[in-house]
PyMOL Python script that loads the backbone (N, CA, C, O; Angstrom):
from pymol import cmd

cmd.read_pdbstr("""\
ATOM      1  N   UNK A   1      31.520  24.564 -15.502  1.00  0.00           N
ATOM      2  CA  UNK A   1      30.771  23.473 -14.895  1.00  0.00           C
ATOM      3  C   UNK A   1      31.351  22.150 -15.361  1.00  0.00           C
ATOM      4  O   UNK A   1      31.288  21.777 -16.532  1.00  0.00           O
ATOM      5  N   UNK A   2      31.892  21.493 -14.425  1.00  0.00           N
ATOM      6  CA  UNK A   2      32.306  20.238 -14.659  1.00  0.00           C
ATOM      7  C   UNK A   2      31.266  18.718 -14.873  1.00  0.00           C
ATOM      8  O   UNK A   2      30.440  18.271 -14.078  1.00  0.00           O
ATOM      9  N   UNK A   3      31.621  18.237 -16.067  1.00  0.00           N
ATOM     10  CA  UNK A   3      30.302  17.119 -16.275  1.00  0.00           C
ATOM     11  C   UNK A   3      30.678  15.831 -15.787  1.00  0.00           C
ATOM     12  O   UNK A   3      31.803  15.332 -15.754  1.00  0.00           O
ATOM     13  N   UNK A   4      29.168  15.180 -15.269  1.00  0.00           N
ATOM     14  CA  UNK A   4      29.692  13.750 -14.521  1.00  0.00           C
ATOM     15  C   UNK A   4      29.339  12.921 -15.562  1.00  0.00           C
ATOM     16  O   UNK A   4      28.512  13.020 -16.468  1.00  0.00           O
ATOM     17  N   UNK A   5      30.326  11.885 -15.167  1.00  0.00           N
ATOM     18  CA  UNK A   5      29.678  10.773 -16.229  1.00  0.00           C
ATOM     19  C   UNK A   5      29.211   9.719 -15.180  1.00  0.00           C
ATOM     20  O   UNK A   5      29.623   9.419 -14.060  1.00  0.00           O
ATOM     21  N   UNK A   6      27.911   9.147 -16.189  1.00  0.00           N
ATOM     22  CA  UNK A   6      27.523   8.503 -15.499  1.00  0.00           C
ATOM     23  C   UNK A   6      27.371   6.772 -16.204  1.00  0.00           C
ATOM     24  O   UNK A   6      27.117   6.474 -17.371  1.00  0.00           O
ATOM     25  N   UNK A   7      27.641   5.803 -14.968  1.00  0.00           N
ATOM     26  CA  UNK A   7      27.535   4.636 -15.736  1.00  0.00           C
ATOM     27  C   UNK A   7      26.279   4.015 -16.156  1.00  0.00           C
ATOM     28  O   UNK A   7      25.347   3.911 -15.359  1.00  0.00           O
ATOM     29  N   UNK A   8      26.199   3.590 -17.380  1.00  0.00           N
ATOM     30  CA  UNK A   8      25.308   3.006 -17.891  1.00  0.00           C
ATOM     31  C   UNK A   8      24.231   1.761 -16.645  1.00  0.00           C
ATOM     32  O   UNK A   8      24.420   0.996 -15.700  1.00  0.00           O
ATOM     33  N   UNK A   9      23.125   2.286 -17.502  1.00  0.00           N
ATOM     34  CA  UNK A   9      22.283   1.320 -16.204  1.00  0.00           C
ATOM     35  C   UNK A   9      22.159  -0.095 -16.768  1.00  0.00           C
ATOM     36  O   UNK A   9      22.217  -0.363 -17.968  1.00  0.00           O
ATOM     37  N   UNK A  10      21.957  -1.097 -15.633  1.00  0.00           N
ATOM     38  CA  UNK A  10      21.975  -2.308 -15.993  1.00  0.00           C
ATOM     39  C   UNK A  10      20.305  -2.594 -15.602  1.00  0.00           C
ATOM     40  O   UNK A  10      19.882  -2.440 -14.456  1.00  0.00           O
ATOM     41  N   UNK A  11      19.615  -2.946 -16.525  1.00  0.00           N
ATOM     42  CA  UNK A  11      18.611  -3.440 -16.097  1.00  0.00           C
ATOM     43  C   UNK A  11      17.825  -4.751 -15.244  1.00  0.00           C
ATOM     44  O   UNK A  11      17.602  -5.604 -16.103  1.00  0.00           O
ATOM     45  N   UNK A  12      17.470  -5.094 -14.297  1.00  0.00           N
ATOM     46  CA  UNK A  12      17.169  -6.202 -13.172  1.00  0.00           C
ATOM     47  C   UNK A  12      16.103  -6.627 -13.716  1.00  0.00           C
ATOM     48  O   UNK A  12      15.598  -7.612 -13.178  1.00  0.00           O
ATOM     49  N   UNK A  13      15.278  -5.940 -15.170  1.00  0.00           N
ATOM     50  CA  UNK A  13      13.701  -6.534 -15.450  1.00  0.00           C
ATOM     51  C   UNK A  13      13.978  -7.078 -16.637  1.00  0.00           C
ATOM     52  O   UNK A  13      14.921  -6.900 -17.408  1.00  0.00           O
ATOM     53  N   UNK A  14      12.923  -7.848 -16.691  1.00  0.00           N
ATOM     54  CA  UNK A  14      12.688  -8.396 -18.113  1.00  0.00           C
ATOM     55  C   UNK A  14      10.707  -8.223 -18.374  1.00  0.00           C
ATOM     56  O   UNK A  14       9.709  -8.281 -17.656  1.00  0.00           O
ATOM     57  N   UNK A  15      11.108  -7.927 -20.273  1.00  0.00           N
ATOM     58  CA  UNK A  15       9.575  -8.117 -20.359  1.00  0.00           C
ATOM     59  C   UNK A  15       9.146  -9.584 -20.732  1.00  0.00           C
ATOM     60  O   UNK A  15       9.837 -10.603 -20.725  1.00  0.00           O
ATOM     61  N   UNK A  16       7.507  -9.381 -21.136  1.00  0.00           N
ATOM     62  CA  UNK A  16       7.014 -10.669 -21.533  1.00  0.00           C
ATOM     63  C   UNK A  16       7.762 -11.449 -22.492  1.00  0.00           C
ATOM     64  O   UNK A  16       8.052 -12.642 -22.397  1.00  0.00           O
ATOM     65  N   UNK A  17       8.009 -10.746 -23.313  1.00  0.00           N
ATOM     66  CA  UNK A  17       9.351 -11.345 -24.612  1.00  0.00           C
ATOM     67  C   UNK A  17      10.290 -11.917 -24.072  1.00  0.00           C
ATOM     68  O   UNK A  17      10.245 -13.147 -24.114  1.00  0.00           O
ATOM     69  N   UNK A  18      10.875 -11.598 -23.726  1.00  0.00           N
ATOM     70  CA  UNK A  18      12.418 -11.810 -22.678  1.00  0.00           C
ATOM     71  C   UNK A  18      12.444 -12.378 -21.687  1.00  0.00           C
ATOM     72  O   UNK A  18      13.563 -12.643 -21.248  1.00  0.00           O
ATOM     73  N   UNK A  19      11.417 -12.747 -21.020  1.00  0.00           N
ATOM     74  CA  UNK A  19      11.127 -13.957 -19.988  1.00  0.00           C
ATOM     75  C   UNK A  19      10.802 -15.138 -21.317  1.00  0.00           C
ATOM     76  O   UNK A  19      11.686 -15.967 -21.534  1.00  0.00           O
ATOM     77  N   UNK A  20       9.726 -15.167 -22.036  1.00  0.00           N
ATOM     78  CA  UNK A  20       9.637 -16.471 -23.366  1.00  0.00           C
ATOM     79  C   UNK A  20      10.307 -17.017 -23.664  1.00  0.00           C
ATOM     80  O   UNK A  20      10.228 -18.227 -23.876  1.00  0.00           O
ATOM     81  N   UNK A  21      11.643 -16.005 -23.848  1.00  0.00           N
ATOM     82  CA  UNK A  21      13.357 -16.459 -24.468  1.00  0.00           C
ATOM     83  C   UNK A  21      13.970 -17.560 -23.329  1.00  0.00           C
ATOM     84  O   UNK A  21      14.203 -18.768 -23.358  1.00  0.00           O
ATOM     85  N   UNK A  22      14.088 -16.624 -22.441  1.00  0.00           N
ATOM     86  CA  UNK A  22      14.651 -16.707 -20.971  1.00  0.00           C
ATOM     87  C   UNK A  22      14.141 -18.862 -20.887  1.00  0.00           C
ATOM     88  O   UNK A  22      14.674 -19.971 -20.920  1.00  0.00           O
ATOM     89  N   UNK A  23      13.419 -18.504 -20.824  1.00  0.00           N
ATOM     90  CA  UNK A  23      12.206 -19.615 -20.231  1.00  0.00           C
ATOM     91  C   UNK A  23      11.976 -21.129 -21.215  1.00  0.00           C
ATOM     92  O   UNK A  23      12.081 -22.319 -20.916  1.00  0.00           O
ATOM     93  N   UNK A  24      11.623 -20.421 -22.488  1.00  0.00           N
ATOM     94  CA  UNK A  24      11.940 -21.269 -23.661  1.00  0.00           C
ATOM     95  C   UNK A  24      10.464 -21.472 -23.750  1.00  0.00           C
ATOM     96  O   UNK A  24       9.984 -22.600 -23.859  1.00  0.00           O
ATOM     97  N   UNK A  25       9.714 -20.347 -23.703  1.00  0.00           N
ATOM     98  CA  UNK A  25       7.879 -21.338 -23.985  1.00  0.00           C
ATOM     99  C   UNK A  25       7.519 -19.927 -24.850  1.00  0.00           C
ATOM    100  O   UNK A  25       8.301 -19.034 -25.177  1.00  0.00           O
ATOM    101  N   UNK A  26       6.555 -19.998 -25.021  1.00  0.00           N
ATOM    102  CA  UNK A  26       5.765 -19.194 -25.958  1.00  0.00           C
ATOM    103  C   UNK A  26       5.440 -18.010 -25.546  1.00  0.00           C
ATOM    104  O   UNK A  26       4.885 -18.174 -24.459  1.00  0.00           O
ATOM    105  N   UNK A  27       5.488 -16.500 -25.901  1.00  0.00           N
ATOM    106  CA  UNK A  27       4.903 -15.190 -25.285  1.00  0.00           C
ATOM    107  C   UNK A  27       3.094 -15.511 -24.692  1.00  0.00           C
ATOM    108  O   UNK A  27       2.616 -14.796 -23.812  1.00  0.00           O
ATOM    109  N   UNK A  28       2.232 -16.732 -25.374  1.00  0.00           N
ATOM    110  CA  UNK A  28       1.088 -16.739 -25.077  1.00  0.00           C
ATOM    111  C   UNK A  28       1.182 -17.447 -23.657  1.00  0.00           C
ATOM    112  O   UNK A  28       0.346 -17.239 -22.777  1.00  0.00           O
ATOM    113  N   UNK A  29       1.842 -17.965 -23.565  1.00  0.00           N
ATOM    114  CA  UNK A  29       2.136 -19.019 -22.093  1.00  0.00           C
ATOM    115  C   UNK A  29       2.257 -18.366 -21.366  1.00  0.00           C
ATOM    116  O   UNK A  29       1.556 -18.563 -20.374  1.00  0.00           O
ATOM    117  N   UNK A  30       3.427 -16.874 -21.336  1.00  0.00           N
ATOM    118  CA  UNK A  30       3.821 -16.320 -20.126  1.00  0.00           C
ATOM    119  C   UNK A  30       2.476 -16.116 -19.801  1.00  0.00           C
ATOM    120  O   UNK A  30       1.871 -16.647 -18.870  1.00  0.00           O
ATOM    121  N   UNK A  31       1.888 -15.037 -20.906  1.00  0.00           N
ATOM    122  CA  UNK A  31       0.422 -14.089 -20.417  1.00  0.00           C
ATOM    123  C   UNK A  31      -0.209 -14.859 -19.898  1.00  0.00           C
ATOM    124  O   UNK A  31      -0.906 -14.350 -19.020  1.00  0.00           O
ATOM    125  N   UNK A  32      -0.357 -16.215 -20.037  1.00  0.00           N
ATOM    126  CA  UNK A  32      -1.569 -17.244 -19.720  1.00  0.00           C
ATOM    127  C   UNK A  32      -1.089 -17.837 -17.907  1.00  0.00           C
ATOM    128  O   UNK A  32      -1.950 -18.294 -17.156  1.00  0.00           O
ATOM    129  N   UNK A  33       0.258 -17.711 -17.529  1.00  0.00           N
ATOM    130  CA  UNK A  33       1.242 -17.695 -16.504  1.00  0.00           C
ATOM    131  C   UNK A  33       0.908 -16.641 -16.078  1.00  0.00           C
ATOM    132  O   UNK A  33       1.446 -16.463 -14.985  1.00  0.00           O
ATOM    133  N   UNK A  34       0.110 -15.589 -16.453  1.00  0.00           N
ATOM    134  CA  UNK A  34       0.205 -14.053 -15.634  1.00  0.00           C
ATOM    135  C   UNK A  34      -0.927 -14.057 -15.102  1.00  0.00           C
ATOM    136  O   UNK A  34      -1.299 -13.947 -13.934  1.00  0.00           O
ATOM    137  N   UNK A  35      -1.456 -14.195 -16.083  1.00  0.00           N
ATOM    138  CA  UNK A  35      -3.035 -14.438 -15.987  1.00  0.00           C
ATOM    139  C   UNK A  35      -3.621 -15.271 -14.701  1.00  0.00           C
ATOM    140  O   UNK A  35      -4.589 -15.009 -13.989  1.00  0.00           O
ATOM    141  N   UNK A  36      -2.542 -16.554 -14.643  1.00  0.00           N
ATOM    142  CA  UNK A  36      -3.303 -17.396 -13.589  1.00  0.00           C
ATOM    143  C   UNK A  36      -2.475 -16.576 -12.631  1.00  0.00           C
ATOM    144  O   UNK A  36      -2.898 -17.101 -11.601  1.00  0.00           O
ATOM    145  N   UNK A  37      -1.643 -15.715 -12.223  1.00  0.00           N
ATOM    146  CA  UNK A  37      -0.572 -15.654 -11.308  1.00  0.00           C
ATOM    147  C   UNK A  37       0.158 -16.818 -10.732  1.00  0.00           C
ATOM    148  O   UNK A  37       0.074 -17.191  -9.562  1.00  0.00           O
ATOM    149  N   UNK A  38       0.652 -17.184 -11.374  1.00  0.00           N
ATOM    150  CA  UNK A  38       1.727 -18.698 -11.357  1.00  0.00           C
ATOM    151  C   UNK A  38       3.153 -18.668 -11.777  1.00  0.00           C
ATOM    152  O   UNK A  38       3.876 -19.646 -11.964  1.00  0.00           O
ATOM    153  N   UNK A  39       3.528 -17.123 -11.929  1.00  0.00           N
ATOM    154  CA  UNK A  39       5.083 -16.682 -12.028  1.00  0.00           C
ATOM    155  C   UNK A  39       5.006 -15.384 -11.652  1.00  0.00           C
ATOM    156  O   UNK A  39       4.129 -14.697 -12.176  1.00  0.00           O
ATOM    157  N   UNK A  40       5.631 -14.970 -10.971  1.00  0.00           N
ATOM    158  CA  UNK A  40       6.367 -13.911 -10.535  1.00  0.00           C
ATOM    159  C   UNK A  40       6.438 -12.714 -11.275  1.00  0.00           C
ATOM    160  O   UNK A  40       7.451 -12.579 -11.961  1.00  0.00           O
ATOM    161  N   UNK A  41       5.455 -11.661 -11.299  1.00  0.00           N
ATOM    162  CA  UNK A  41       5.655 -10.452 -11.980  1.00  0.00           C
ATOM    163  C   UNK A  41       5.001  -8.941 -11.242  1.00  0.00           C
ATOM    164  O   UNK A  41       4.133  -8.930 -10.369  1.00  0.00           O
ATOM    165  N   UNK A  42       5.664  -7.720 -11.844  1.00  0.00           N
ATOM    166  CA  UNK A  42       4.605  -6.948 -11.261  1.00  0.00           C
ATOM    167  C   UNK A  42       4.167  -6.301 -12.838  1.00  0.00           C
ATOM    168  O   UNK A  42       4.541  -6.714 -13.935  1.00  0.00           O
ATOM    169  N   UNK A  43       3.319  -5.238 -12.552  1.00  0.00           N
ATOM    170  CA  UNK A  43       3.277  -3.732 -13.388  1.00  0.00           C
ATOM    171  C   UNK A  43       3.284  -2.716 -13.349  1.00  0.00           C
ATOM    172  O   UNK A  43       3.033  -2.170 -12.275  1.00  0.00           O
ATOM    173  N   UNK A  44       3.492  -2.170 -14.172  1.00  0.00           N
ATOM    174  CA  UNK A  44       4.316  -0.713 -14.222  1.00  0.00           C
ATOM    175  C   UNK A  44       3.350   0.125 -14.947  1.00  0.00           C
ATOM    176  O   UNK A  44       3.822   0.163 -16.083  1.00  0.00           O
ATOM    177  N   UNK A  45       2.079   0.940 -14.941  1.00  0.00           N
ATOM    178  CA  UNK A  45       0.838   0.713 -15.978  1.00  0.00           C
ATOM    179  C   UNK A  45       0.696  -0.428 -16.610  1.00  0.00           C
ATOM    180  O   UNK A  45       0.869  -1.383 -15.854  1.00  0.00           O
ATOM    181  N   UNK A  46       0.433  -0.732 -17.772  1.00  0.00           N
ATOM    182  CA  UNK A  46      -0.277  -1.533 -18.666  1.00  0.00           C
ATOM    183  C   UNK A  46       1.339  -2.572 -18.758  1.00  0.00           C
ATOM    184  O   UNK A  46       1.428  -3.751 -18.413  1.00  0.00           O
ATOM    185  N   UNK A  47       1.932  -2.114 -19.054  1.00  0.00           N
ATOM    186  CA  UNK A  47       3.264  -2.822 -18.502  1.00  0.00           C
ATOM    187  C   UNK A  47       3.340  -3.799 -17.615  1.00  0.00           C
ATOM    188  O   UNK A  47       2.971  -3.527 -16.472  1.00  0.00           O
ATOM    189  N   UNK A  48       3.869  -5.279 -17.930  1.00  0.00           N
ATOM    190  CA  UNK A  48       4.100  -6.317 -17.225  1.00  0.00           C
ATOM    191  C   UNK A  48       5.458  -6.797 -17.361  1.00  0.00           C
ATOM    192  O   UNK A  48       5.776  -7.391 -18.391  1.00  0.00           O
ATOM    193  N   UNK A  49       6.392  -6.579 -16.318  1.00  0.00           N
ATOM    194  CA  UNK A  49       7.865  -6.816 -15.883  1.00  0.00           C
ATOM    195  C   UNK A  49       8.220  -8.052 -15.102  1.00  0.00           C
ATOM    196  O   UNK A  49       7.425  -8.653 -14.380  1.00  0.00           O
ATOM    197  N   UNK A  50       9.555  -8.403 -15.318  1.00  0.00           N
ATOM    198  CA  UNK A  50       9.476  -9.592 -13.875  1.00  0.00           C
ATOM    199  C   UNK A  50      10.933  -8.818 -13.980  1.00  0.00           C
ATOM    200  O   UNK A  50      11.547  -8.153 -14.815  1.00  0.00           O
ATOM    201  N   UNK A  51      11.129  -9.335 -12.542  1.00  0.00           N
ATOM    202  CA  UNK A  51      12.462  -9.139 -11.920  1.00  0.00           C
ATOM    203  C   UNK A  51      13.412 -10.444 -11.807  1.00  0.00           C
ATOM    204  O   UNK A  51      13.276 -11.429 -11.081  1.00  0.00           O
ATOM    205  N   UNK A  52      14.555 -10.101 -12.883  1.00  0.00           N
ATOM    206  CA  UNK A  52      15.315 -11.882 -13.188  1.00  0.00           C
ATOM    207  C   UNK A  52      15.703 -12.183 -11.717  1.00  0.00           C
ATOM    208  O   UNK A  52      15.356 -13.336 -11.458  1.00  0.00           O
ATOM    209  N   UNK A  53      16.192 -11.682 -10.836  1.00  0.00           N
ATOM    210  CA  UNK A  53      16.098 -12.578  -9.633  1.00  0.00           C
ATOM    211  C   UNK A  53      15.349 -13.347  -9.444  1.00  0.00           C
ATOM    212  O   UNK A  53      15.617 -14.540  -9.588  1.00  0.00           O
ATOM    213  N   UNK A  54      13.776 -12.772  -8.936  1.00  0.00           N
ATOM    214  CA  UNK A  54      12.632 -13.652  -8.789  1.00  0.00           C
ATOM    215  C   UNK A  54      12.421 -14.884  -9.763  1.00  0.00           C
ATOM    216  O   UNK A  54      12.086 -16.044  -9.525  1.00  0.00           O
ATOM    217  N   UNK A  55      12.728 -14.240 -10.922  1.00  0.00           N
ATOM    218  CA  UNK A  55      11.989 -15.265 -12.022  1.00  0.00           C
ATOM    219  C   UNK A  55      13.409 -16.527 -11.764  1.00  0.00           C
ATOM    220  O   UNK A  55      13.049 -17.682 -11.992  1.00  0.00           O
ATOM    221  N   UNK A  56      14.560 -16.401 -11.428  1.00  0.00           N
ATOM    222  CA  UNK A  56      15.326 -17.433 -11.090  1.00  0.00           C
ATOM    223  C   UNK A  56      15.045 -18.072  -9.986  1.00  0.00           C
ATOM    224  O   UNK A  56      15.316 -19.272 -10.035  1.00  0.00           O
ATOM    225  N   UNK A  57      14.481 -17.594  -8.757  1.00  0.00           N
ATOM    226  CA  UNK A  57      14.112 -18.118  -7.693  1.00  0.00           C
ATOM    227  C   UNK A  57      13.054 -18.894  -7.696  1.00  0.00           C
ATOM    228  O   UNK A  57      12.912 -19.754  -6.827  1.00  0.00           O
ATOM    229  N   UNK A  58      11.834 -18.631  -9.031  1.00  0.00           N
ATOM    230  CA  UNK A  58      10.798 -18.816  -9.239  1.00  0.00           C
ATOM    231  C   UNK A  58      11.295 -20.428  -9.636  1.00  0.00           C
ATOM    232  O   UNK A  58      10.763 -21.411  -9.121  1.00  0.00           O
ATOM    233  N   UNK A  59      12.381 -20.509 -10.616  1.00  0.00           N
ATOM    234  CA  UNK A  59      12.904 -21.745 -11.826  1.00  0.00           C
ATOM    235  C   UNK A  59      13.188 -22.356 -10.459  1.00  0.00           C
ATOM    236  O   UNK A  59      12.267 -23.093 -10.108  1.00  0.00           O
ATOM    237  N   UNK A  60      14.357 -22.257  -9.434  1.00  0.00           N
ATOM    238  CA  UNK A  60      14.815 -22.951  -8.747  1.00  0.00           C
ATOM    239  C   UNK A  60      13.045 -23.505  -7.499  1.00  0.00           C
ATOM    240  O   UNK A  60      13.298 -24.623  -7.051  1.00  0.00           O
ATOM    241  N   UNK A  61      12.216 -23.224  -7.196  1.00  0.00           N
ATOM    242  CA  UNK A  61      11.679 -23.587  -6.011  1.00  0.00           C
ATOM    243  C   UNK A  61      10.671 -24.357  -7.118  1.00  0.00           C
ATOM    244  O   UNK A  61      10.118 -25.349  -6.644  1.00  0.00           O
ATOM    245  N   UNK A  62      10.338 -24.045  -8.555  1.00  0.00           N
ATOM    246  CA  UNK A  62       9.859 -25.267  -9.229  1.00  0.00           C
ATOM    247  C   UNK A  62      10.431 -26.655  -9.321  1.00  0.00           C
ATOM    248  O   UNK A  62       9.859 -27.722  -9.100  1.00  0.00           O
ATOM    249  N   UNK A  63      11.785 -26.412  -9.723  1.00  0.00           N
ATOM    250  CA  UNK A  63      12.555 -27.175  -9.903  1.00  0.00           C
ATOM    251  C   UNK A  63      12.499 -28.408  -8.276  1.00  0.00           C
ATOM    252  O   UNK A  63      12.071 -29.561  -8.343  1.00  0.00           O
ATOM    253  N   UNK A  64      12.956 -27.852  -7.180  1.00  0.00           N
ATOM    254  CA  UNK A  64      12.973 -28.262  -6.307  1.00  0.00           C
ATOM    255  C   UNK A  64      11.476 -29.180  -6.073  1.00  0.00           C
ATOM    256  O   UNK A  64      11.341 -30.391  -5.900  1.00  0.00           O
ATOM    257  N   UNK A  65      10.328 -27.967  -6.153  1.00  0.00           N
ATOM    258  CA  UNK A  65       9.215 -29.119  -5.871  1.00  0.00           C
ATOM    259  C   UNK A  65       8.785 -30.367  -6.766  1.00  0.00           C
ATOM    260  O   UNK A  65       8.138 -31.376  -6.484  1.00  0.00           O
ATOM    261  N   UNK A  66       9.356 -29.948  -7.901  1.00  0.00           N
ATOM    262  CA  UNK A  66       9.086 -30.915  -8.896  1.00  0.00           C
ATOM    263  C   UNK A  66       9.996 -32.519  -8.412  1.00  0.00           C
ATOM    264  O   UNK A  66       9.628 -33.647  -8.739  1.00  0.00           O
ATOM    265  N   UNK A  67      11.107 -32.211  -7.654  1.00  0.00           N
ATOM    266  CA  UNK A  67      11.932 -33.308  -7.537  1.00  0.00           C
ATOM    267  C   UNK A  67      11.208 -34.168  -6.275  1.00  0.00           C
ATOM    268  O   UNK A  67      10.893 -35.358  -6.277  1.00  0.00           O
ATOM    269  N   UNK A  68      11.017 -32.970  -4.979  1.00  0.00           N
ATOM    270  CA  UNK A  68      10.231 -33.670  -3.671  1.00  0.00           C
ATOM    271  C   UNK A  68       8.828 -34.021  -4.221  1.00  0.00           C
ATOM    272  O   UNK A  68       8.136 -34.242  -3.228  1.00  0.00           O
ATOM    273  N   UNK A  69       8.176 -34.158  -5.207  1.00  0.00           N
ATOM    274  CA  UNK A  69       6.792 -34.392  -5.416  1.00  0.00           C
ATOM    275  C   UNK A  69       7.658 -36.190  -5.973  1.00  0.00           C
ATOM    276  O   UNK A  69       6.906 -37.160  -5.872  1.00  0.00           O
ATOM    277  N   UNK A  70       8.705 -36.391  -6.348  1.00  0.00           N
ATOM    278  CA  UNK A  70       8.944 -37.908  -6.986  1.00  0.00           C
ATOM    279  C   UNK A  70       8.858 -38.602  -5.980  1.00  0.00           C
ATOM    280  O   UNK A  70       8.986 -39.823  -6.060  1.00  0.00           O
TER     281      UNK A  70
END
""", "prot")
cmd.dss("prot")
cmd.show_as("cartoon", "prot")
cmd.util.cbc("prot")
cmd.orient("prot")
């Protein structure tokens, strides 16, 4: 029996930790960001993930409204 190799997976999620980093604010902020639903996440059970796409799309359409609100 011939064995496959397989390539290592790249992960597309980040947790609450790793968005904080990502982001630069506090792990209590995200939750308090989850809480209101005011960023981009799902769950997975008790588990709360974001998907770094979104959460970049999320930075860029803040970013943007923040500039058309001047």
């Amino acid at each position: 029996m011939e064995m496959v190799k397989l390539d290592p997976i790249k992960r597309s999620t980040l947790t609450v930790h790793e968005v904080a980093i990502y982001l630069g604010i506090s792990i209590d902020l995200v939750y308090t960001m989850v809480r209101e639903k005011s960023i981009v996440h799902f769950r997975i059970g008790k588990r709360i993930l974001f998907k770094k796409e979104a959460v970049d799309r999320w930075i860029e359409d803040k970013m943007e409204s923040n500039y058309h609100d001047e």
